[in-house]
N, C-alpha and C positions, 0 to 999 in steps of 0.2 A: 504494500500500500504506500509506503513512504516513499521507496523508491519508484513507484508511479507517478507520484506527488513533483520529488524530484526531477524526473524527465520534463514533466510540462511545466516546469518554472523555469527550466533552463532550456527548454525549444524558447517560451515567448522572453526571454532575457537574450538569447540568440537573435531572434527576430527585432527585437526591439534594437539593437546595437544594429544588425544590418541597415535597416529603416534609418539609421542615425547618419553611417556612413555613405548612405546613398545619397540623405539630405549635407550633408558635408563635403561632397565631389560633384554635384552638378548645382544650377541655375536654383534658387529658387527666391519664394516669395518671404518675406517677412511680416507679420500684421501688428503694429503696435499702437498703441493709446495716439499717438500722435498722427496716426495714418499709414500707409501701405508703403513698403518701399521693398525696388526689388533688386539683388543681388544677382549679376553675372558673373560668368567664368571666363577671363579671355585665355584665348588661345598662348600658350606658351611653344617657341620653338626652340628645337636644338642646334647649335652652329655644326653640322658637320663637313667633312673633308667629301667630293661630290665622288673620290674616287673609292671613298669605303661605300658609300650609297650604291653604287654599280658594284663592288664584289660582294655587296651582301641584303641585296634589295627586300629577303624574305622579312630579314630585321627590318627595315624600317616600314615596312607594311603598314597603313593607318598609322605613321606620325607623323608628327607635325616638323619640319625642317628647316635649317637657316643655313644660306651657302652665300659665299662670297667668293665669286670668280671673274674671270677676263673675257668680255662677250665674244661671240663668233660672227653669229649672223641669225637672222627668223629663217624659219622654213618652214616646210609642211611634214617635216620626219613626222610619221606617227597619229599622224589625223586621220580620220574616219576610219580607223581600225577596230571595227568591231565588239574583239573583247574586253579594250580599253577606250571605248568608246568620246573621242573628242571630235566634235564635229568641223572640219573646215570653215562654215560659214563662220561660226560663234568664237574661235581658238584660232593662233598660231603657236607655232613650238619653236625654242629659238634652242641655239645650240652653244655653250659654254665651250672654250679652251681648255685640253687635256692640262693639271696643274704638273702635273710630270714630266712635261716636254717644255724644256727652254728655248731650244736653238729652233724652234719650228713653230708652226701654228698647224696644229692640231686637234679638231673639233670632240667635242666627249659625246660622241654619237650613239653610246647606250646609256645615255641619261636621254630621256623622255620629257620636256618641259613644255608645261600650256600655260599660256597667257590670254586671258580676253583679249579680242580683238581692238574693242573699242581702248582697254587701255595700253595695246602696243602701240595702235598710233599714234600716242604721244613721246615714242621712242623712236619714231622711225629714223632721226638723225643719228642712232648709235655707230659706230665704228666697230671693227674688229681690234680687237684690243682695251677695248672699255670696263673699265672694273666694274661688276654689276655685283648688289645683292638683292637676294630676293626669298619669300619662304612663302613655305607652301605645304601641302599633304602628300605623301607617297599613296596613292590611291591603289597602284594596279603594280602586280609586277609579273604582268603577260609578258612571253618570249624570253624570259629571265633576266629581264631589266626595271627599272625602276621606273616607272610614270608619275610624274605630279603636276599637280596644279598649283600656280603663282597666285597665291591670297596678296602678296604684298612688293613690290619693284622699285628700287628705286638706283639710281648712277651714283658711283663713289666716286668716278674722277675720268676723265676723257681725255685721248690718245692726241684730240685735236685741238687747239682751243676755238672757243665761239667766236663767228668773225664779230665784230661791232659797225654798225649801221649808222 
């Protein structure tokens, strides 16, 4: 009898800690005497190296990523491919310099990067050789490469400088 007693204080003492943890790792609402206020989660990303991302894509599955590299060029590697589904109209894919190769330029063509379209247009003056950072979600790792999408873009410094008018 006791030990009946005991299992069901410690399933709902289990449940109640779950319940706790779950309200402690995502979104939620707060209600207090003064009014409603609500609490988000932002995205955290990790600065990694883009060529551990390519030898080990399964790991970074569904996270979140911060890379800083030397741009290439846009292109369409990787669009409307099916099982990693980025449509051409909506995305372009741009292609990073391999960090391992100095003397050459070298594109890191099994890295898979999408950008919205509408906001690569406002990169379209980049150069080859432009230090870009950018972070984003490893969504897919079809063909045994890493796919992601660009949540965030921006230029750290340019090969050329800007004429003045």
């Amino acid at each position: 009898m006791y030990l009946k007693n005991f299992k069901i204080l410690l399933l709902i003492l289990a449940v109640a800690a779950g319940i706790n943890v779950f309200a402690a790792t995502s979104g939620y609402t707060v209600v207090s005497a003064s009014g409603v206020q609500t609490q988000s989660v932002s995205k955290s990303y990790q600065n990694v190296n883009p060529l551990d991302i390519v030898a080990r894509p399964n790991f970074y599955l569904n996270k979140n990523v911060k890379i800083k590299a030397k741009f290439d060029k846009f292109s369409t590697l990787g669009l409307d491919y099916k099982p990693a589904m980025r449509s051409s109209q909506d995305y372009i894919s741009f292609l990073i310099q391999r960090p391992d190769v100095v003397d050459h330029n070298i594109p890191l063509s099994e890295l898979k990067i999408f950008l919205k379209r509408a906001e690569a247009e406002k990169y379209i003056e980049l150069n080859s050789g432009d230090v870009v950072e950018f972070s984003g979600k490893v969504f897919s790792n079809a063909l045994g490469d890493a796919w992601i999408d660009v949540d965030k873009f921006s230029v750290i410094s340019s090969t050329k400088p800007k004429e003045e008018k």
